[in-house]
C-alpha positions in Angstrom: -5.3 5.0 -26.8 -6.3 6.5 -23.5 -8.0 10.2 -23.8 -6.8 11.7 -20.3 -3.7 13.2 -20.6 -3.6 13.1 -16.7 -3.9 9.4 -16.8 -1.6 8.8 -19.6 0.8 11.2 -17.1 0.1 9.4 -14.0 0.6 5.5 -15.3 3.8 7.0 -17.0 5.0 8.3 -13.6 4.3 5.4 -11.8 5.4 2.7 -14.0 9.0 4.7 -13.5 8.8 4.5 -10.1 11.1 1.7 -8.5 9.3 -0.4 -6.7 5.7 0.0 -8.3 4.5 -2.3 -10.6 1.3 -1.8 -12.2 -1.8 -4.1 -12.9 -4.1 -2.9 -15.9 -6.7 -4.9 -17.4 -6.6 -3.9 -21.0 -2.9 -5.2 -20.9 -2.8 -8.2 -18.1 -6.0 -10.3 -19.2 -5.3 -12.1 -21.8 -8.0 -14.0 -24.5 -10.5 -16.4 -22.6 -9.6 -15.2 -19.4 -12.6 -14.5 -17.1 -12.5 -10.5 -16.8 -14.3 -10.7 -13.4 -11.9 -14.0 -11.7 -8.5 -11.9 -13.6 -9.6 -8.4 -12.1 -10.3 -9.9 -8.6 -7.2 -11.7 -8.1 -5.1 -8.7 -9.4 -7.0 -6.6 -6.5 -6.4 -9.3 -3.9 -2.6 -9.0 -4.4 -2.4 -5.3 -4.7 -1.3 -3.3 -1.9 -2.8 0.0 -3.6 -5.8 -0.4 -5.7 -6.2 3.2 -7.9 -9.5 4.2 -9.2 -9.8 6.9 -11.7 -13.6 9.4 -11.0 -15.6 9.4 -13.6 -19.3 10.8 -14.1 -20.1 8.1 -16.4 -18.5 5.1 -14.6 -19.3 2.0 -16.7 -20.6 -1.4 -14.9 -16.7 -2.7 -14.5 -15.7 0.8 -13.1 -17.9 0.5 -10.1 -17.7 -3.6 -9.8 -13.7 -3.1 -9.5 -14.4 -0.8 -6.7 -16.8 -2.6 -4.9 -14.6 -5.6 -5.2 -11.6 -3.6 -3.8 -14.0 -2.1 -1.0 -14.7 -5.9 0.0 -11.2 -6.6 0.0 -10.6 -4.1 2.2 -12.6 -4.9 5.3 -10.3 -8.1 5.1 -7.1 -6.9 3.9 -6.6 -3.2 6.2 -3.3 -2.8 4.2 -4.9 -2.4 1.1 -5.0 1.4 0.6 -8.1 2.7 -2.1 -6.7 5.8 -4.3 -9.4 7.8 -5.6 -8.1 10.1 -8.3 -9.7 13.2 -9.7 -8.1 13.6 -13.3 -10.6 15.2 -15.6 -13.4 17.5 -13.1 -13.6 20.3 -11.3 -14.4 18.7 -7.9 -15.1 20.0 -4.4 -13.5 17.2 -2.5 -16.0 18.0 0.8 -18.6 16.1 -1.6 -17.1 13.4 -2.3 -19.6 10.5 -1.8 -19.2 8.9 2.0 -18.3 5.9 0.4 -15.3 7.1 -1.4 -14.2 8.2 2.0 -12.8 4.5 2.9 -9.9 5.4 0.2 -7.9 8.8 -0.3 -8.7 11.0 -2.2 -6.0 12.8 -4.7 -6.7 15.6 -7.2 -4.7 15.3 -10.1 -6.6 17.4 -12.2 -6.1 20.6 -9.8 -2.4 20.6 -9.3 -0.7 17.1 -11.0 2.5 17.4 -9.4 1.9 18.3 -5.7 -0.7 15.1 -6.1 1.7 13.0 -7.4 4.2 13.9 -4.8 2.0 13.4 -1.8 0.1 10.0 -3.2 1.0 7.3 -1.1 1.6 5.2 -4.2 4.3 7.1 -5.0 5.7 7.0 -1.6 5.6 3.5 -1.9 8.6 3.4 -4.7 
């Protein structure tokens, strides 16, 4: 049971956008499969890879980003989605690496995010 309302939201939202199919670990990866080959090839075939801030990021958090930030200096359609859903944030602070993706505050206004993210454009 995810605790984010504003997650819960967005994966509901997307997942009923045509066009958008969505990759999640918890659900894809199935018993025995390596969590670090499964997450790697799901990012390889993405064309939007969507990472959710979080203060307390755990060790996969920041090794799916990396992995997507690699990907990207090969693959310059892949389009990084950094997502505020939970924290007040000023986004002139956001680290300079996090300035390879786009940054989208869902947690300040949900729906004009939502309506400008390019994942939803995408559908």
């Amino acid at each position: 049971m995810d605790d984010n309302p504003v997650r819960t939201r967005l994966i509901k939202d997307l997942s009923a956008t045509k066009g958008i199919v969505l990759w999640r670990a918890e659900e894809q990866l199935k018993a025995g499969t390596s969590i670090t080959e499964g997450i790697s090839q799901a990012i390889e075939d993405c064309d939007y890879f969507i990472q959710f801030m979080s203060y307390s990021a755990s060790h996969w958090v920041n090794a799916e980003l990396e992995i997507a930030m690699a990907r990207q200096t090969i693959n310059q359609n892949l389009k990084i989605i950094i997502v505020n859903s939970r924290y007040e944030v000023d986004p002139t602070i956001v680290p300079d690496l996090l300035k390879r993706g786009l940054f989208f505050d869902f947690a300040s206004d949900y729906d004009s995010a939502f309506k400008t993210s390019p994942a939803k454009r995408a559908g």
